[in-house]
C-alpha positions in Angstrom: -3.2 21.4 5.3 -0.7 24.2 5.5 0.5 25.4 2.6 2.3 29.0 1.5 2.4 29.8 5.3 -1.0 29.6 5.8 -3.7 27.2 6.6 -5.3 26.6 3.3 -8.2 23.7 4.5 -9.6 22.2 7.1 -12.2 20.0 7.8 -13.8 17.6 10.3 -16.6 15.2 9.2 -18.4 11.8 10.8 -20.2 9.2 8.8 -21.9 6.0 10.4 -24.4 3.0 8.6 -24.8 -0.1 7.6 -24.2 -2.8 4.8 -26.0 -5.8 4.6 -25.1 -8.8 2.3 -26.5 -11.6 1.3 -24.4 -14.6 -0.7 -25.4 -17.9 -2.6 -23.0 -19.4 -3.9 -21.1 -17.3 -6.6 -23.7 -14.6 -5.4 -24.0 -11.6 -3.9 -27.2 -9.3 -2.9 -25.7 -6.4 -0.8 -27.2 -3.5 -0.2 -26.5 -0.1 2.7 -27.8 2.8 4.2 -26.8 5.9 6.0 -29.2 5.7 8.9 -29.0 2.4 11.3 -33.0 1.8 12.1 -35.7 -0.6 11.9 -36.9 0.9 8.4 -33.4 0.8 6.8 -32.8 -2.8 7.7 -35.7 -4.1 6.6 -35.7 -2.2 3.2 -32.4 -3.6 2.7 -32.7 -7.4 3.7 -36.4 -6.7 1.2 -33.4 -5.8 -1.6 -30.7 -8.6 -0.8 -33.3 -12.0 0.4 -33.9 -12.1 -3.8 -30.2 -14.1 -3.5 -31.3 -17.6 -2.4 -29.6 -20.9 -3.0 -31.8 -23.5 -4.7 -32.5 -26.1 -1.8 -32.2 -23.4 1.0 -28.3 -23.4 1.7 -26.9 -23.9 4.7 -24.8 -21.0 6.7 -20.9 -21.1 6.0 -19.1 -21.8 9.3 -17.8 -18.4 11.1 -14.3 -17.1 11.2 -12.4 -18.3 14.2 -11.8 -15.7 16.8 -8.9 -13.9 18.0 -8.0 -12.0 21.2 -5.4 -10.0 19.5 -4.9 -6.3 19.7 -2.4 -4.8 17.2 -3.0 -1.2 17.9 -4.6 0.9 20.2 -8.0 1.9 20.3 -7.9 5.5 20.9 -9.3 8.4 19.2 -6.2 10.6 18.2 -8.8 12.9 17.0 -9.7 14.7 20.0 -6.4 13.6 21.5 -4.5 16.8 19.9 -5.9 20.7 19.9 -6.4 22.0 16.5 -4.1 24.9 17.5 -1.6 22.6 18.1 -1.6 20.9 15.1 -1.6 24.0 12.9 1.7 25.4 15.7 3.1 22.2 14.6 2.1 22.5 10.6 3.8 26.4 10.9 7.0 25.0 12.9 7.5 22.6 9.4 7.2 25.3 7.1 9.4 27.7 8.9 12.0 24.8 9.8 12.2 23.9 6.1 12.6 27.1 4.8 15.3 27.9 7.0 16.6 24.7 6.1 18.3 26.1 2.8 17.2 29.6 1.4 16.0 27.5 -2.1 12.8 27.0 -0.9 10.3 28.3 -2.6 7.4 26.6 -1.4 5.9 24.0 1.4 2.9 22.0 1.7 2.8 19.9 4.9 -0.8 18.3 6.0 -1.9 15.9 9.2 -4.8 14.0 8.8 -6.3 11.2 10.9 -9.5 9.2 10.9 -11.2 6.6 14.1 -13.2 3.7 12.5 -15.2 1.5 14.4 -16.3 -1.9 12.9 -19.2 -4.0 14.2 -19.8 -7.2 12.1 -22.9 -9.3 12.8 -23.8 -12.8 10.8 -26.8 -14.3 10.7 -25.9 -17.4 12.6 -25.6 -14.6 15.9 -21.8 -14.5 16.0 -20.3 -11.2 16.5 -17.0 -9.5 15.9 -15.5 -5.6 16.4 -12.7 -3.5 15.9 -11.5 0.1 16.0 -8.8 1.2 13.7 -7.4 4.2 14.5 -5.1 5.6 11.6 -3.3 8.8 11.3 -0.7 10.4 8.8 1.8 13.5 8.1 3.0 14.8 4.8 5.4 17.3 3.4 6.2 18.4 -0.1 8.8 20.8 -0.7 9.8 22.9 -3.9 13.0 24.6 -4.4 14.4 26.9 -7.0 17.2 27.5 -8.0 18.3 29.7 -11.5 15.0 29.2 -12.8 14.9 25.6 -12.0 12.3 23.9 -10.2 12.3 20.8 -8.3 10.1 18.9 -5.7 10.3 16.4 -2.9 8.4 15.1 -0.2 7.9 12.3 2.4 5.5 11.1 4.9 5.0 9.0 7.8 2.0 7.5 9.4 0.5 4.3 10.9 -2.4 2.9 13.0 -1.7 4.7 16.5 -2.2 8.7 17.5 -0.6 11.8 16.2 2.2 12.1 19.6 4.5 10.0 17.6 4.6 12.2 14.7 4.0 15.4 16.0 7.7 15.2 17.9 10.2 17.6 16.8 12.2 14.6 15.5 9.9 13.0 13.8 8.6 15.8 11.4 12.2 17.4 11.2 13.1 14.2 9.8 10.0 14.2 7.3 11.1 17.7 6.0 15.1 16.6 5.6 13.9 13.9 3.7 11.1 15.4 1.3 14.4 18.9 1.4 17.0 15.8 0.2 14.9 14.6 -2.6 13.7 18.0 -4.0 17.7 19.1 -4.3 19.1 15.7 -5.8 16.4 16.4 -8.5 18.0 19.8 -8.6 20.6 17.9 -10.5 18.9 15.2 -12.3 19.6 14.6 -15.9 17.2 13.0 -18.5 17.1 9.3 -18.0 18.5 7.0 -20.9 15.6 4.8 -22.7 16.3 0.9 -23.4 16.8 -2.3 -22.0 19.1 -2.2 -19.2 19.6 -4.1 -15.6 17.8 -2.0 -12.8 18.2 -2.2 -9.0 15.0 -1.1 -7.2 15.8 0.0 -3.6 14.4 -1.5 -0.2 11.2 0.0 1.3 8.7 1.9 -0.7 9.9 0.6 -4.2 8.1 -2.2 -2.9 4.7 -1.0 -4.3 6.2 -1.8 -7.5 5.4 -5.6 -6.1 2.7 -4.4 -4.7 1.0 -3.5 -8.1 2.7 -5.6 -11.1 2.6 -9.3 -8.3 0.2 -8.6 -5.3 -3.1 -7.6 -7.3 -2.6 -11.2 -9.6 -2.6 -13.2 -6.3 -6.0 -11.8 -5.2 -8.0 -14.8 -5.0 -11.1 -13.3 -7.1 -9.0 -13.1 -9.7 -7.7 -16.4 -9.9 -11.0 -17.9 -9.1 -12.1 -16.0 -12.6 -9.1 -17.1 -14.3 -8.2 -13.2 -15.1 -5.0 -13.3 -13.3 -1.8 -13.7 -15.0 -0.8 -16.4 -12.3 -4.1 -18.2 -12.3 -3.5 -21.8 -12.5 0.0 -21.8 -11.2 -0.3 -22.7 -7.4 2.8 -25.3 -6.9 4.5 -23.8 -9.8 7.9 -22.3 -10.0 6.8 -18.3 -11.2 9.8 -16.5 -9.9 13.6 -16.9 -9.2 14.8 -18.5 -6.6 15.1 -17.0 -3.3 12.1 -14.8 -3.9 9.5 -15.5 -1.2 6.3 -13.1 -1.2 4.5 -12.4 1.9 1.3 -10.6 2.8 1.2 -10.3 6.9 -1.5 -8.0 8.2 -0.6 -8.7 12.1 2.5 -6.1 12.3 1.4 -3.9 14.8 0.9 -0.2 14.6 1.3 -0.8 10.9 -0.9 1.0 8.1 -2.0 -1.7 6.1 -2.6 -4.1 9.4 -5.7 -5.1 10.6 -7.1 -7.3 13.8 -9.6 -8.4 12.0 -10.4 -7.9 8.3 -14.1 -6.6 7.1 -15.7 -10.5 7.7 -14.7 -10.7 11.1 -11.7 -13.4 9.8 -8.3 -12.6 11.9 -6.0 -11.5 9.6 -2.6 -13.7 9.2 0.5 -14.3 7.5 0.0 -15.6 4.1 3.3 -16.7 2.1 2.5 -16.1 -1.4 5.2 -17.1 -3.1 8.2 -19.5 -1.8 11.5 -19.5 -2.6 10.6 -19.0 -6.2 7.0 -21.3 -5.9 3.7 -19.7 -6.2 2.4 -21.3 -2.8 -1.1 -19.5 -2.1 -3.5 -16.6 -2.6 -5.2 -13.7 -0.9 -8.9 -15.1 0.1 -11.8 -13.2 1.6 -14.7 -16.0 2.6 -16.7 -15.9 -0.5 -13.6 -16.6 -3.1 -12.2 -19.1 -0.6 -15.0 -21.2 -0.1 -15.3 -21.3 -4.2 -12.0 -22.2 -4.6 -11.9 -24.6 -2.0 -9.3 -22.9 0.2 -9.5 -20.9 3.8 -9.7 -17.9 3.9 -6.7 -15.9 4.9 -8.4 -12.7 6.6 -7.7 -10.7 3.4 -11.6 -9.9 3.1 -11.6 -5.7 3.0 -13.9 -3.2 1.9 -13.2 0.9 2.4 -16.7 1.3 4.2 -19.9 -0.1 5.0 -21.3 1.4 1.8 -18.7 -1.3 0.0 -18.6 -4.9 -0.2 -15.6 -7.0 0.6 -13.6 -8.2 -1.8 -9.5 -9.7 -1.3 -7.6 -7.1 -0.7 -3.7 -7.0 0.5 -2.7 -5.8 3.8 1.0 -5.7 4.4 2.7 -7.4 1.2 6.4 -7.6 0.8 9.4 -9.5 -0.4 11.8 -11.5 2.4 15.6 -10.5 2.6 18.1 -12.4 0.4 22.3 -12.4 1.2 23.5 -9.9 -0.8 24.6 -6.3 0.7 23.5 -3.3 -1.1 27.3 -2.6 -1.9 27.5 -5.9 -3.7 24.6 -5.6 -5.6 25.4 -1.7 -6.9 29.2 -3.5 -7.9 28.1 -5.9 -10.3 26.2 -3.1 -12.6 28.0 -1.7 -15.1 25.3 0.6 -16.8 21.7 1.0 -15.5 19.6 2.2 -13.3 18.9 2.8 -9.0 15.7 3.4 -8.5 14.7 4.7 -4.7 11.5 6.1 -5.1 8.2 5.7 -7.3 5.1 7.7 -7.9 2.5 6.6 -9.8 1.9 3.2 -11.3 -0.6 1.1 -13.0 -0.8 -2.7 -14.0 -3.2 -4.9 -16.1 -3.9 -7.9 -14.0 -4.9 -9.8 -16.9 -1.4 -9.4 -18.8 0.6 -8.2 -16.0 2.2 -5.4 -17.4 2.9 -2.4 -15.4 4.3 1.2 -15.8 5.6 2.6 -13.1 7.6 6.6 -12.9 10.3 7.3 -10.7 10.7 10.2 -8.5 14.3 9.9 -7.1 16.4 7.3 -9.2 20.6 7.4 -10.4 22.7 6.3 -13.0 24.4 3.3 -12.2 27.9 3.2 -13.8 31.0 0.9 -13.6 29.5 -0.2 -10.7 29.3 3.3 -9.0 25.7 5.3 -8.3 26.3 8.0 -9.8 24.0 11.1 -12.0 20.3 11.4 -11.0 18.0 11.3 -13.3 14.3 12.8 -14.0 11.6 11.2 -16.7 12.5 7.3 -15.6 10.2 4.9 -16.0 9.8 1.6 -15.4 7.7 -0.7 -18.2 7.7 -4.4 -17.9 5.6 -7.8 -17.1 5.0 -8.7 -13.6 5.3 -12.1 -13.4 8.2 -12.0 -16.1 10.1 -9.5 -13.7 10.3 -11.9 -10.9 11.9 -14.5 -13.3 14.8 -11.6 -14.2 15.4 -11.3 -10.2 19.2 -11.9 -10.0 20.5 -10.5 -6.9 18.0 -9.8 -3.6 19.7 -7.6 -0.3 19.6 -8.4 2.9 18.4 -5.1 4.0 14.5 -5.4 3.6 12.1 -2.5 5.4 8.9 -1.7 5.2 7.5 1.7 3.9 6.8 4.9 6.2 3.0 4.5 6.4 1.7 5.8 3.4 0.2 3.4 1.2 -3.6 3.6 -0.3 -4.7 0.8 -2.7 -7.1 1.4 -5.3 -9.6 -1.6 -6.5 -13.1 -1.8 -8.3 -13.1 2.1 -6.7 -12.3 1.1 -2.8 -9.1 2.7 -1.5 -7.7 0.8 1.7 -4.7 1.5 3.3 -1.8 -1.0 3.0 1.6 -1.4 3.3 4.4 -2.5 1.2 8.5 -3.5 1.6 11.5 -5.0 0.0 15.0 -5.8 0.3 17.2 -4.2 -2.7 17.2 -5.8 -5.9 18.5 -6.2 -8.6 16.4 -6.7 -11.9 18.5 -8.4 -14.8 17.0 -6.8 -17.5 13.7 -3.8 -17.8 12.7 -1.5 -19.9 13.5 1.7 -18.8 11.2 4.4 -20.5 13.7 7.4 -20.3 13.8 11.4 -21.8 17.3 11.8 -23.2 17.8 11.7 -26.9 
């Protein structure tokens, strides 16, 4: 990380063991270690064997395997000198100070990690992976009479840092992050109230992520804490809303070859044209429900057990251009980019704060705002869908999903759209 025209940390580490689990039915023994030996193992299989099924069991049948490679397998650790990432960390901060003599501060950081995956079942079947994954980030504040704003952007993905340590690449990152912090230079207090909201495409897609994604996990349906449990076949959105979680994009963040059980991953449409039409499944959750699993089985280590988790989750393109969409609002709100969130996947309802969003007016973007936040009811916001853009894209690279404490890396997308009717939580009196 460089930050104030310095390097202010650093640091290089390497972790490697084991998990071992153990299932019966709806349970699970699991249990890890740090060091991979003879000792370790057999403490931990002495801690999981007390899960046994009542007449013995029978081993579940393995994943199917896959030949496919969706990124490459290189370590873009040792790939790049340290001294050259830290030339390249000093050529963003001078770059964006030059940029406009407003800038008051920049933070920019690289950071990349190499995981390799061996998973072993008990019926001898075998599967591997190695995930590279590697990310940039820059933040910028600006002043300007007293004033102080931020910005900031990132890119990343499942490949090495050559991509991103290009000239154009992390120019781009800084005039992005430089945009952001000087529209909020300008930014008024955002009205409070009930108004129609147009959330734009790409990374206002963790917005779906968060208030529709988590209540299609398949452990929470299978509990019956999901806002959408029993309502497979049913119509739970409007039409010409179709869901989809794909984790076989390649290069992509949130993509895996495999997930954590050795299943390939897949394309799973969750919802249809308006119709909830399936879940996120790791094997466990599957098998209980009666359903196959759809390679959604992730865990953040091997000191974690796998649970559903989403991959790459996003919302299909509708018909409507951006232009028409902004036309046929005459007071409310453009939302473009979010920054924290959190939902309760029993009732659905989310809160969500935007960092860069505008005043829509007589059709016409027009005032940013600061303090806007978005309150509403997942599943009641897909109903109020009125208008979806034909211009869906998928974030930078920068997602991280939080669950039961596990962070995974995942990515999210959307088209525009436009929202009937939402809360807007706003500062302006």
């Amino acid at each position: 990380m460089f930050d104030d025209g310095k390097v202010k940390s650093a640091s290089f580490d390497t972790s490697q063991g084991f998990g071992l689990r153990a299932v019966a039915g709806e349970t699970t023994g699991f249990a890890h270690a740090s060091n991979i030996d003879e000792q370790s193992i057999s403490r931990s299989a002495d801690t999981v064997k007390a899960v046994r099924s009542g007449n013995g069991g029978t081993l579940a049948m393995p994943p199917i395997g896959t030949n496919q490679n969706l990124y490459t397998d290189s370590n873009p650790l040792p790939l790049v000198s340290f001294n050259l990432k830290v030339e390249t960390l000093a050529e963003i901060d001078a770059y964006a100070r030059a940029k406009d003599p407003r800038v008051k501060q920049v933070t920019a950081s690289l950071a990349g990690s190499w995981q390799a995956v061996h998973i072993v079942r008990s019926g001898g079947q075998e599967a591997a992976d190695i995930r590279p994954l590697v990310r940039l980030n820059v933040s910028v504040v600006v002043e300007d009479g007293g004033r102080m704003e931020a910005g900031s952007y990132g890119v990343g993905g499942r490949t090495t840092y050559g991509e991103f340590l290009k000239p154009a690449t992390w120019r781009a990152a800084v005039d992005e992050a430089l945009r952001q912090a000087l529209i909020n230079l300008e930014s008024v207090d955002a009205p409070g109230g009930e108004m129609p909201v147009v959330l734009g495409p790409g990374w206002p897609g963790i917005l779906l992520h968060e208030a529709v994604g988590h209540g299609l996990e398949g452990d929470f349906n299978r509990k019956k804490t999901s806002a959408f449990s029993n309502l497979m076949g049913e119509k739970v959105a409007s039409k010409g809303v179709t869901v989809v979680d794909d984790g076989t994009f390649a290069d992509r963040r949130g993509s895996l070859t495999i997930d954590d059980e050795g299943t390939p991953t897949s394309k799973t449409v969750l919802i249809e044209d308006g119709v909830l039409t399936g879940y996120l499944q790791d094997r466990l959750n599957a098998r209980l429900m009666g359903m196959k699993p759809t390679g959604n089985g992730r865990r953040e280590s091997y000191a974690h057990h796998p649970m559903p988790r989403m991959t790459n989750t996003f919302m299909l393109s509708g018909d409507k251009s951006h232009e028409e969409i902004i036309k046929t609002v005459k007071k409310g709100i453009y939302a473009v980019n979010f920054g924290g969130g959190q939902v309760d996947i029993t009732s659905g309802k989310f809160v969500f704060s935007a960092t860069e969003a505008y005043l829509i007016e007589h059709g016409k973007v027009t005032q940013p705002l600061k303090g806007a936040t978005l309150i509403g009811n997942g599943p009641d916001v897909l109903t109020k869908v009125s208008m979806i853009g034909n211009d869906m894209k998928l974030d930078p690279g920068i997602g991280t999903c939080g669950k039961d404490g596990q962070g995974v890396p995942v990515g999210v997308g959307q088209p525009t759209l436009k929202i009937e009717q939402l809360t807007v939580g706003g500062t302006a009196v």
